[in-house]
The first five atom37 places (N, CA, C, CB, O) and aatype in JSON, in Angstrom:
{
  "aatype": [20, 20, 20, 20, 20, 20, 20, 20, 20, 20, 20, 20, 20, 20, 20, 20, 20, 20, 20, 20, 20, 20, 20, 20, 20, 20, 20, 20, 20, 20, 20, 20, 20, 20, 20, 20, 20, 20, 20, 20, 20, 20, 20, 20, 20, 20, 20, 20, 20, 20, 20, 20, 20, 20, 20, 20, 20, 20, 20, 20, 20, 20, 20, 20, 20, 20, 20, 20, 20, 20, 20, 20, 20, 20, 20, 20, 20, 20, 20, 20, 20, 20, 20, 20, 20, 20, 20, 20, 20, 20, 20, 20, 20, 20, 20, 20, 20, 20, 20, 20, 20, 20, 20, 20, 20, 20, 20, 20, 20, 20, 20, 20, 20, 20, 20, 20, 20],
  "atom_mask": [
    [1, 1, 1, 1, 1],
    [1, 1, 1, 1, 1],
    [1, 1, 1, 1, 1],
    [1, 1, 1, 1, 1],
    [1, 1, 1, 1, 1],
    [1, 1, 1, 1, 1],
    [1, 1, 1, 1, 1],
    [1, 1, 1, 1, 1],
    [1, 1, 1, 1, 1],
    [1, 1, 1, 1, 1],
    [1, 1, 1, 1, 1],
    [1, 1, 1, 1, 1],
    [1, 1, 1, 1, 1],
    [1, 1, 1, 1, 1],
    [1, 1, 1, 1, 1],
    [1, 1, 1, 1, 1],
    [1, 1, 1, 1, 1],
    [1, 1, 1, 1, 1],
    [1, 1, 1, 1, 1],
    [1, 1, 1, 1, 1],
    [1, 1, 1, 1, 1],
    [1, 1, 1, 1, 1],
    [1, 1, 1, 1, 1],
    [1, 1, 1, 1, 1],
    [1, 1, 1, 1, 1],
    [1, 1, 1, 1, 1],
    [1, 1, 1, 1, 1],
    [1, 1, 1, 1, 1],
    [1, 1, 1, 1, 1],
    [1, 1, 1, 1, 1],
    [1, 1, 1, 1, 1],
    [1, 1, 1, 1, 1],
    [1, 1, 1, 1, 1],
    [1, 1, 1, 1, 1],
    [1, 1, 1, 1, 1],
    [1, 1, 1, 1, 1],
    [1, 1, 1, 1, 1],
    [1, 1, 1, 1, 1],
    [1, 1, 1, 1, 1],
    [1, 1, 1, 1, 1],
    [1, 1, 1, 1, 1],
    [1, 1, 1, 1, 1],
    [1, 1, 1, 1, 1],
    [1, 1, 1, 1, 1],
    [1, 1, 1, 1, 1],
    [1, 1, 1, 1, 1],
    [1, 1, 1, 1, 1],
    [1, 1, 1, 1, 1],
    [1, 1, 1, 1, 1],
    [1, 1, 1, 1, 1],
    [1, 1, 1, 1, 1],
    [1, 1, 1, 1, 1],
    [1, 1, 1, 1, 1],
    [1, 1, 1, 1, 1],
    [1, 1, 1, 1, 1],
    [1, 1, 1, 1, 1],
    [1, 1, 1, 1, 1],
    [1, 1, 1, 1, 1],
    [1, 1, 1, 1, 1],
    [1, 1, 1, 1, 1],
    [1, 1, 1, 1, 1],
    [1, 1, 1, 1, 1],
    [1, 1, 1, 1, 1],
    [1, 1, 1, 1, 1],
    [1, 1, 1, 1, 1],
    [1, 1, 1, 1, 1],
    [1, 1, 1, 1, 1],
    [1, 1, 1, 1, 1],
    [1, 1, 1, 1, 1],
    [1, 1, 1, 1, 1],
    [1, 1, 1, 1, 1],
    [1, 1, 1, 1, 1],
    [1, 1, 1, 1, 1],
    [1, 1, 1, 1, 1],
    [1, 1, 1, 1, 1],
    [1, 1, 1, 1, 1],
    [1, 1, 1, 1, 1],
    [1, 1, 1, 1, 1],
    [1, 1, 1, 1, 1],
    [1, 1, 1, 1, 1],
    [1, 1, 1, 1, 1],
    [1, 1, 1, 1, 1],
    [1, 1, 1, 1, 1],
    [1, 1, 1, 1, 1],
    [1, 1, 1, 1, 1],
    [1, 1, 1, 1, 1],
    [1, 1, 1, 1, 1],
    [1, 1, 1, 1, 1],
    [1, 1, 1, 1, 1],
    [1, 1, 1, 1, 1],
    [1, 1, 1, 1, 1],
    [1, 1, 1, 1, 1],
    [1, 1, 1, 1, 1],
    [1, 1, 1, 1, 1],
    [1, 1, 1, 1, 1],
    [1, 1, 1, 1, 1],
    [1, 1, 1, 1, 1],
    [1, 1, 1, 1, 1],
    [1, 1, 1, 1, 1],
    [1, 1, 1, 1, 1],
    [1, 1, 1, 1, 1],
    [1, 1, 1, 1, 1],
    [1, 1, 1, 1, 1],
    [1, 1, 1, 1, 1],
    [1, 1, 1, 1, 1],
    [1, 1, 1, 1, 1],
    [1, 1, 1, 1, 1],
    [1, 1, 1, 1, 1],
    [1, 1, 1, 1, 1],
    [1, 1, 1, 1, 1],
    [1, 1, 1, 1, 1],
    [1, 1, 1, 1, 1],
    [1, 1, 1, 1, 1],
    [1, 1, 1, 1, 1],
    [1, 1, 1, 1, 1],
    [1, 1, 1, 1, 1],
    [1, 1, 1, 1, 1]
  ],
  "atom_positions": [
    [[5.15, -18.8, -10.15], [3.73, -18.56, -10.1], [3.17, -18.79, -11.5], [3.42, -17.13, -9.58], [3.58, -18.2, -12.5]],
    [[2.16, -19.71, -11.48], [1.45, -19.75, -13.05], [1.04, -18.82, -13.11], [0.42, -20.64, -13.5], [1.12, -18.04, -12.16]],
    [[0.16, -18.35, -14.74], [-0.23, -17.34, -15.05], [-2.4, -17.57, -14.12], [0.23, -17.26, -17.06], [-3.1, -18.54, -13.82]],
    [[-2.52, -16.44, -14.07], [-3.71, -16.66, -13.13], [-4.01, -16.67, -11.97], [-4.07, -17.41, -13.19], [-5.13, -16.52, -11.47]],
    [[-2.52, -16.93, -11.26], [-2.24, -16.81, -9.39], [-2.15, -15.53, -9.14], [-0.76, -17.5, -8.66], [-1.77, -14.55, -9.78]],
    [[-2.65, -15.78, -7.85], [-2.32, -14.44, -7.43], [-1.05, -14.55, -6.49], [-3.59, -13.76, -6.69], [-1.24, -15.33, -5.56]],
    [[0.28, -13.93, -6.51], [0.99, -14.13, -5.57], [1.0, -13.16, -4.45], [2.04, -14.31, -6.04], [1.27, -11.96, -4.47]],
    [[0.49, -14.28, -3.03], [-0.24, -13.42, -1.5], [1.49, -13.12, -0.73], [-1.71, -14.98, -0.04], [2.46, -13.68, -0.22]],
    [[1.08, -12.19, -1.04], [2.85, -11.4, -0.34], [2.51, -11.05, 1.14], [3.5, -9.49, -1.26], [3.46, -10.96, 1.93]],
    [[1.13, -10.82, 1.61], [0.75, -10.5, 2.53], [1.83, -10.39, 3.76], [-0.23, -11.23, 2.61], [2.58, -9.49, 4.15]],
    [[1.6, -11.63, 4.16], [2.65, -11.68, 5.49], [3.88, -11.33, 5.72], [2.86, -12.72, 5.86], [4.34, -11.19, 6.86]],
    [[4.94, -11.03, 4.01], [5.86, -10.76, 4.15], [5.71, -9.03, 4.44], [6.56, -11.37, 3.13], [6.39, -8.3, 5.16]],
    [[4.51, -8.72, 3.55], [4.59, -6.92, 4.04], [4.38, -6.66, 5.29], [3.5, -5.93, 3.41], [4.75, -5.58, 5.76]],
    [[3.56, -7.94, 6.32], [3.21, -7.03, 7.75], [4.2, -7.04, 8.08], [2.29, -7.4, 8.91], [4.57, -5.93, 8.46]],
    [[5.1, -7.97, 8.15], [6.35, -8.39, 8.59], [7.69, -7.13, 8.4], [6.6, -9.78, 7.69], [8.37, -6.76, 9.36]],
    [[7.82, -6.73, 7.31], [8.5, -5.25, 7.07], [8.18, -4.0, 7.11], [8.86, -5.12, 6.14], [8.81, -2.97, 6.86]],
    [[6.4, -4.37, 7.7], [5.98, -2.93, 8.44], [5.9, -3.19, 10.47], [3.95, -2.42, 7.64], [5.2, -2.56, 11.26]],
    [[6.93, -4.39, 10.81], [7.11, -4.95, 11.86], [6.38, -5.15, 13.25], [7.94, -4.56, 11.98], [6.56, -5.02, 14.46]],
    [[5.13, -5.7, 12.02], [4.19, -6.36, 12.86], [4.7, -7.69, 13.23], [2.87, -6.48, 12.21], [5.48, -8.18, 12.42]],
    [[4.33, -8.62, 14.69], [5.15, -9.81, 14.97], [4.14, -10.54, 14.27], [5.57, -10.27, 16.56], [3.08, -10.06, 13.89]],
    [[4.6, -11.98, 14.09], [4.65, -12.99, 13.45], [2.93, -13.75, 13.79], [6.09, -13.78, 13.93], [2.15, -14.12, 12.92]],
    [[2.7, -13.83, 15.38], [1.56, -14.36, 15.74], [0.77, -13.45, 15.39], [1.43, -14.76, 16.98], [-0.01, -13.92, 14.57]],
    [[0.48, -11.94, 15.66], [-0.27, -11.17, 15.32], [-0.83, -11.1, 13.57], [0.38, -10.13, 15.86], [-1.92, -10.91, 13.02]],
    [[0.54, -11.36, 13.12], [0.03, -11.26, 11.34], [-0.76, -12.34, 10.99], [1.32, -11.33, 10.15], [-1.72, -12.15, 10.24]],
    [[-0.42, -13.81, 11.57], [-1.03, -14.99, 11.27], [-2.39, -14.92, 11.69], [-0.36, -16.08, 11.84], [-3.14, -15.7, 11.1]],
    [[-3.06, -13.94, 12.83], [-3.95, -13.64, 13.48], [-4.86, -13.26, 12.45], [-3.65, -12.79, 14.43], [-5.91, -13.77, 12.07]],
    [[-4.18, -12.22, 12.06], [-5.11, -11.0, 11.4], [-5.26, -11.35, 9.89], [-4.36, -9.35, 11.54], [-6.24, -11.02, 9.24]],
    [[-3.92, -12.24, 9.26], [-4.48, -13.1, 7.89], [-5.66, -13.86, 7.97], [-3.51, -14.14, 7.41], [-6.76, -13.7, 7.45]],
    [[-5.14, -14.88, 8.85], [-6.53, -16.18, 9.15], [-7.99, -15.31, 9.51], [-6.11, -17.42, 10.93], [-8.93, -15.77, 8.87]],
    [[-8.29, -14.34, 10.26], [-8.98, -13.53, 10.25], [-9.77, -12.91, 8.97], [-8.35, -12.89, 10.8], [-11.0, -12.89, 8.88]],
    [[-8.92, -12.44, 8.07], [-9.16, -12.13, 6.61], [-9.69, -12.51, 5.79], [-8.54, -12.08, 6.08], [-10.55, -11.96, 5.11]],
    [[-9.09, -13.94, 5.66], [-9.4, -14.62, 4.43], [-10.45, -15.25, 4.37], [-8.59, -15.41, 4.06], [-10.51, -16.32, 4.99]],
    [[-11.35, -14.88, 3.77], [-12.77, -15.55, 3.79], [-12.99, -15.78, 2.23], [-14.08, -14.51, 4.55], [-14.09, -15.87, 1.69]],
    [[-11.81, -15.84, 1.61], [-11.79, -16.47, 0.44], [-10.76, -16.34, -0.3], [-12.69, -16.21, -0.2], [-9.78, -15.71, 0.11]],
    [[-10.82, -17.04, -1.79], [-9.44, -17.42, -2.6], [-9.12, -15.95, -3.34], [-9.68, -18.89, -3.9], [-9.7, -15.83, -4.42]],
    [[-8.23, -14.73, -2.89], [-8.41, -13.84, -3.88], [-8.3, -13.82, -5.21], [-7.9, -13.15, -3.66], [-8.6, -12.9, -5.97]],
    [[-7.57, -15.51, -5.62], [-7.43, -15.74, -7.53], [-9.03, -15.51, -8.13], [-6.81, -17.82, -8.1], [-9.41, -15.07, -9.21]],
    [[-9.84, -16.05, -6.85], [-11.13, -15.66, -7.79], [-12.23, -15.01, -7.72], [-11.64, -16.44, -8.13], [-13.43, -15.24, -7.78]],
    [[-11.19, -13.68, -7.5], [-12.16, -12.66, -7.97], [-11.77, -12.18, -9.08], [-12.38, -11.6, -7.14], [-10.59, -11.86, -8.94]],
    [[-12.2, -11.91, -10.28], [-11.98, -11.41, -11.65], [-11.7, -9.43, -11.22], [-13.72, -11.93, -12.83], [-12.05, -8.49, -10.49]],
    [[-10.85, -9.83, -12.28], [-10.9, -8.02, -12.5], [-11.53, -7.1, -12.62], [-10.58, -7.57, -13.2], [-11.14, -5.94, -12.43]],
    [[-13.06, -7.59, -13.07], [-14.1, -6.69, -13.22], [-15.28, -6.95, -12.06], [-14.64, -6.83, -14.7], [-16.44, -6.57, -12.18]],
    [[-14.79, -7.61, -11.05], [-15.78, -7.76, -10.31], [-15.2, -7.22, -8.52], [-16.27, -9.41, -10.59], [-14.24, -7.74, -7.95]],
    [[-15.91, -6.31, -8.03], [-15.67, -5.71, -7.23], [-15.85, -6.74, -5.93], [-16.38, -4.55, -7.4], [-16.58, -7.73, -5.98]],
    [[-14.95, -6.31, -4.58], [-15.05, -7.01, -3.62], [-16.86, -7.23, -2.98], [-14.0, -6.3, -2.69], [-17.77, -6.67, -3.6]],
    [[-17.1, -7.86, -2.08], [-18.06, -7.86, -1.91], [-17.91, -7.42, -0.32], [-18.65, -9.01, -2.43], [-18.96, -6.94, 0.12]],
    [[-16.93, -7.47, 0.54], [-16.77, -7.42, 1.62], [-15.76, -5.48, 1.44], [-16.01, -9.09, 2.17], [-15.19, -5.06, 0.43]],
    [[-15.9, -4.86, 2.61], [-15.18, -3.75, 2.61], [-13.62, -3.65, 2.57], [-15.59, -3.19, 3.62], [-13.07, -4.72, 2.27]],
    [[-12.86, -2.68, 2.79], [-11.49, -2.78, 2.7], [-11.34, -2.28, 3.95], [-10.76, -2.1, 1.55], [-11.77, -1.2, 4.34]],
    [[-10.44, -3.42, 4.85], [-10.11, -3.24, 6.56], [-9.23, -2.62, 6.5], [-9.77, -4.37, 7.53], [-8.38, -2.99, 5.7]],
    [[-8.95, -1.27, 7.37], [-7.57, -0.72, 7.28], [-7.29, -0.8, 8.62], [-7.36, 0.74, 6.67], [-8.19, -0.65, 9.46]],
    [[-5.89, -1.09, 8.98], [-5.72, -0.95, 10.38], [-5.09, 0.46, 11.01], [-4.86, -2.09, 10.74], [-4.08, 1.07, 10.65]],
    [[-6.01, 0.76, 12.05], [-5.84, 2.23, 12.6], [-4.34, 2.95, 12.35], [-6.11, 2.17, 14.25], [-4.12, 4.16, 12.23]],
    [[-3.5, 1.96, 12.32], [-1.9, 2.74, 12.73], [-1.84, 3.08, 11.29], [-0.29, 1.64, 13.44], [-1.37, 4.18, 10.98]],
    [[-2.36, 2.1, 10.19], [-2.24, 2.05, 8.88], [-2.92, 3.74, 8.0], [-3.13, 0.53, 8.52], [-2.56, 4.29, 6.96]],
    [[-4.13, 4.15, 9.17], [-4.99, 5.34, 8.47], [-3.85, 6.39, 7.65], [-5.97, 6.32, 9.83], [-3.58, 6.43, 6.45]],
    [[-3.18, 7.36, 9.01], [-2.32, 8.2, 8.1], [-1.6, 8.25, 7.26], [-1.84, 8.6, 8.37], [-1.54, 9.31, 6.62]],
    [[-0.86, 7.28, 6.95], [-0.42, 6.9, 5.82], [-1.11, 6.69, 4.41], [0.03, 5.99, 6.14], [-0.66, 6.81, 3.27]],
    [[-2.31, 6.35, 4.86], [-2.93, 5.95, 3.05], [-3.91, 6.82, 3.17], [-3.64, 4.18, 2.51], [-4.98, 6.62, 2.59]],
    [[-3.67, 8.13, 4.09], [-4.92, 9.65, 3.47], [-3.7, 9.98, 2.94], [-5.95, 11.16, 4.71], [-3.77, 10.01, 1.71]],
    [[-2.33, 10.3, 3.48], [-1.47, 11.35, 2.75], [-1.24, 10.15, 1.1], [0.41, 11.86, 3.98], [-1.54, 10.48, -0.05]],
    [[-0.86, 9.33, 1.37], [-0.99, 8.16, 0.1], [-2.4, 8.43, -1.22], [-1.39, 6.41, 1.08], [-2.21, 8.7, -2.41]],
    [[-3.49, 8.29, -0.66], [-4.47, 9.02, -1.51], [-4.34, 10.62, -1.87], [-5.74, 8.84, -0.83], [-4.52, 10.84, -3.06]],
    [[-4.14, 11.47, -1.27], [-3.89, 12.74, -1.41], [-2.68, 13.07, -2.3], [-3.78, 13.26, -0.17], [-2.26, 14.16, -2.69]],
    [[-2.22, 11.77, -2.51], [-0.79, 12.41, -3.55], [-0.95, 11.49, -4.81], [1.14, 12.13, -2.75], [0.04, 11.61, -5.53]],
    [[-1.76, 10.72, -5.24], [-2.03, 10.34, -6.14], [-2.02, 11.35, -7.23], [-2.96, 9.76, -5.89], [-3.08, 10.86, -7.63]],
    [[-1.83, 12.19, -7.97], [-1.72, 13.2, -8.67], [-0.68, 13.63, -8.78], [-2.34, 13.96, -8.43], [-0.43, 14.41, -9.7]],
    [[0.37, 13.23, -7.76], [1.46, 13.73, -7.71], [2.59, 13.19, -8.24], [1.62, 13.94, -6.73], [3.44, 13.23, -7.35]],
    [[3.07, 12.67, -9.31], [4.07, 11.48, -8.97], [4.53, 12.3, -10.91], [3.19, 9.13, -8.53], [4.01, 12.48, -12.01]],
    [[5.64, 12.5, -10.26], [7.24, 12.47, -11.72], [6.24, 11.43, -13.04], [9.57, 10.93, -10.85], [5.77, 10.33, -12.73]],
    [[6.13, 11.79, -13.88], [6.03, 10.7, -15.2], [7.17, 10.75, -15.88], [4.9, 10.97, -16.3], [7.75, 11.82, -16.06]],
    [[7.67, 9.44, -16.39], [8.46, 8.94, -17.71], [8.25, 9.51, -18.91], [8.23, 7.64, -18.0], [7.2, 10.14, -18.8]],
    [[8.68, 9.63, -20.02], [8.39, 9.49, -21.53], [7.15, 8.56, -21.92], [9.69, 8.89, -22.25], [6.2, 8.75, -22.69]],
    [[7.36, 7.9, -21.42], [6.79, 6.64, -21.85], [5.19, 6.79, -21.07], [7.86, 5.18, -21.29], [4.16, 6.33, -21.57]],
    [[5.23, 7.26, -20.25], [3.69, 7.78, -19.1], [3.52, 6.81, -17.82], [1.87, 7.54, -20.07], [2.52, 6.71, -17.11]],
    [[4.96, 5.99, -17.66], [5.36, 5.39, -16.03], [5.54, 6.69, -15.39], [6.93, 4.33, -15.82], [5.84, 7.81, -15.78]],
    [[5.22, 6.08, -14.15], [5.27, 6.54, -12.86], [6.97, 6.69, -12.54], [4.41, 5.45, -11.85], [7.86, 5.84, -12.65]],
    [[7.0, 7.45, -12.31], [8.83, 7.64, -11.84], [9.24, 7.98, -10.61], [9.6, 8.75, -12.55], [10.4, 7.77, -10.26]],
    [[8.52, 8.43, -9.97], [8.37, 8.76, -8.29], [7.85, 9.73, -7.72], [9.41, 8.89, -7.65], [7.96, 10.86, -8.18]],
    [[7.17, 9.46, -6.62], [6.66, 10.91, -6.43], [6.86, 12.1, -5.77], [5.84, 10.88, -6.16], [7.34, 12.2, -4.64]],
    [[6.43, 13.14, -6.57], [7.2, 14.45, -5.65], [7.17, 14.8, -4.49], [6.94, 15.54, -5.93], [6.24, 14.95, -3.7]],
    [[8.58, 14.94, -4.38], [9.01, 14.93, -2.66], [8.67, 16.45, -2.14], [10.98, 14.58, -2.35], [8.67, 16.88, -0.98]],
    [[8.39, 17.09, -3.33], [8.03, 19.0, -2.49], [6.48, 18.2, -2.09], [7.83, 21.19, -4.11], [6.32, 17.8, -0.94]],
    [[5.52, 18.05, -3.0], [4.33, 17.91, -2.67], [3.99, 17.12, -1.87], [3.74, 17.77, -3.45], [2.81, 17.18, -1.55]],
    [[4.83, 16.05, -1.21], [4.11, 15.0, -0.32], [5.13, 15.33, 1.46], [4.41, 12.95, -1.27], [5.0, 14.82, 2.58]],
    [[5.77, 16.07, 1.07], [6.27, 16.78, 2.31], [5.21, 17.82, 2.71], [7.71, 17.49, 2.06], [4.86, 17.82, 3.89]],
    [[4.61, 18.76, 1.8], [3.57, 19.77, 2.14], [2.55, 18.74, 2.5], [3.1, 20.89, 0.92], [1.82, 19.5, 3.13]],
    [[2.17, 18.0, 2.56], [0.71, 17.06, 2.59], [1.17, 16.24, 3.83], [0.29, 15.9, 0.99], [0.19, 15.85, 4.46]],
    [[2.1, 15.95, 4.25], [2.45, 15.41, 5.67], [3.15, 16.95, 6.54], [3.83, 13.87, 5.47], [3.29, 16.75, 7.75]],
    [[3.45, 17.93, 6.23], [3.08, 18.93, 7.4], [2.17, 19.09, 7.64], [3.34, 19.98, 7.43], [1.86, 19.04, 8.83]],
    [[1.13, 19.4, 6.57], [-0.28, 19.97, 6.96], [-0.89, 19.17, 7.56], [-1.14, 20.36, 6.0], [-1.91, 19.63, 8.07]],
    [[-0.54, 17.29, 7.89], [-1.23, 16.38, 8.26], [-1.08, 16.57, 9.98], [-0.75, 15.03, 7.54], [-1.84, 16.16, 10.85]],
    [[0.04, 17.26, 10.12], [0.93, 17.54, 11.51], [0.63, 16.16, 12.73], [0.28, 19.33, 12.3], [0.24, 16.24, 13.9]],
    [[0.96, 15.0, 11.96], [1.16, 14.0, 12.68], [2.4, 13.98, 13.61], [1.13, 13.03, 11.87], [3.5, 14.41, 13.27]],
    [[2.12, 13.46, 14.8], [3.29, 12.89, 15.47], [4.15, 12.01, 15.13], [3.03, 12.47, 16.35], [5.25, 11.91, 15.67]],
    [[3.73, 11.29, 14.21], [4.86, 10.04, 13.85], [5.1, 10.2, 12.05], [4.03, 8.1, 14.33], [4.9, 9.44, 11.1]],
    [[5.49, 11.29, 12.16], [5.92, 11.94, 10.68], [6.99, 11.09, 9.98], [6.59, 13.52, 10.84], [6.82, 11.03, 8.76]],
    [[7.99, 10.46, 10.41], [8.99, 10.11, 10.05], [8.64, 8.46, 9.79], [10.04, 10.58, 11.01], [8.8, 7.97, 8.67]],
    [[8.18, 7.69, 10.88], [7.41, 6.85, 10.4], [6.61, 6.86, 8.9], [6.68, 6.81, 11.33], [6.99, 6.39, 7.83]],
    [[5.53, 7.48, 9.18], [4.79, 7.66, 7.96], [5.18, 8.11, 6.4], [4.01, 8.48, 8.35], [4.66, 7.99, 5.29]],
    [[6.41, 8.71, 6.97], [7.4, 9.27, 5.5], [7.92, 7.8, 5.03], [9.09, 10.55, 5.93], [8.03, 7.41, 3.87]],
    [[8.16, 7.18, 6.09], [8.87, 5.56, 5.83], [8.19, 5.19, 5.34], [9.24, 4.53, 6.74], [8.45, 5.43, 4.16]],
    [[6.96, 4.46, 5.45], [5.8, 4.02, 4.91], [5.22, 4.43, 3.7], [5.0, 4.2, 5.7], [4.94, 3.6, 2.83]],
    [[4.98, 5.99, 3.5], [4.81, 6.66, 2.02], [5.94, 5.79, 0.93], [5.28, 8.59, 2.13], [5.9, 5.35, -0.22]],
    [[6.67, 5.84, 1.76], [8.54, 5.49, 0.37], [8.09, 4.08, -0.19], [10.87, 5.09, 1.5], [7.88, 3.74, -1.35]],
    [[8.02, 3.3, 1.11], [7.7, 2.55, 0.92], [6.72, 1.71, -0.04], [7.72, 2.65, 1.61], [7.03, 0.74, -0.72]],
    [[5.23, 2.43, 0.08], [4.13, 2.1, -0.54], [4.61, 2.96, -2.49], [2.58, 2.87, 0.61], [4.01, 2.5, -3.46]],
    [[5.3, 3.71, -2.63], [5.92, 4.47, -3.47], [6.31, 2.96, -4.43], [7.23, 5.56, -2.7], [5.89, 2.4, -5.44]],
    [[7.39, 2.76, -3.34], [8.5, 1.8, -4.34], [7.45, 0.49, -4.53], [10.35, 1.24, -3.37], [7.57, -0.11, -5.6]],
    [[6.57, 0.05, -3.7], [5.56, -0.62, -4.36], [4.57, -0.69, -5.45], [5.12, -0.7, -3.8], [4.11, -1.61, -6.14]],
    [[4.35, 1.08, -5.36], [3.09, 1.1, -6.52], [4.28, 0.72, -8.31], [1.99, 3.43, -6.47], [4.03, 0.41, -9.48]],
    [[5.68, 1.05, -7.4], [6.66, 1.53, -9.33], [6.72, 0.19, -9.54], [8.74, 2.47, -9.53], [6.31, -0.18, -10.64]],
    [[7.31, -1.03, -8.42], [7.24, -2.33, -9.0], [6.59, -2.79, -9.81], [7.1, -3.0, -8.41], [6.77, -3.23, -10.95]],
    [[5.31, -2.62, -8.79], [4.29, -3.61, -9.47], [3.95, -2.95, -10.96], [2.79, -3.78, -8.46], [3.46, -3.56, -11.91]],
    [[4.31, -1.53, -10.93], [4.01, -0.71, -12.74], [4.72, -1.75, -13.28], [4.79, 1.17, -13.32], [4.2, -2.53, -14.07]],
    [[5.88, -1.84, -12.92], [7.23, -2.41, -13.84], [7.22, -4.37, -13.86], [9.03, -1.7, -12.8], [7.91, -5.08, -14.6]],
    [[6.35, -4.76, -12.95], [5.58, -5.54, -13.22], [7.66, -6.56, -12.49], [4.51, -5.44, -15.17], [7.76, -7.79, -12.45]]
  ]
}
């Protein structure tokens, strides 16, 4: 990837949150109503952020634990606490808890990557 791309991982994430293949191509082509390389960093979307329904519980308990997360020495992110984001998915008292714990880990080990670049 040159410097300036954006690399669109998209399809590989619906894909390991095991959405099928026609559906993701659906809902990309659907999406893209433009090049995301050019939007600058300081310039906000102009269109809203689509979440998909199955997607909701996961990114309230995901927002709700933002505050929560182990720091480094250094002031990285190191992971986040498993007492506090277990209390924040009981109290959510979802049915598909275990799912959504999958998904939290998940979005977890994403936010440390991309720290770690």
């Amino acid at each position: 990837m040159r410097r300036g791309q954006v690399n669109d991982e998209r399809a590989d994430d619906l894909d390991r949150m095991g959405v099928d293949a026609a559906t993701a191509r659906a809902w990309l082509a659907a999406s893209d109503e433009g090049d995301p390389a050019e939007l600058q960093d300081d310039e906000p979307a102009d269109e809203p952020l689509h979440v998909w329904p199955e997607n909701w519980p996961v990114l309230r308990l995901w927002m709700r634990l933002q505050t929560q997360w182990h720091r480094r020495p250094d002031g990285g992110m190191d992971g986040l606490r498993r007492d506090a984001a277990d209390i924040q998915l009981r109290r959510a008292r979802l049915s598909n808890e275990d799912e959504v714990w999958e998904h939290l880990l998940q979005m977890e080990h994403a936010a440390m990557e991309a720290q770690d670049g």
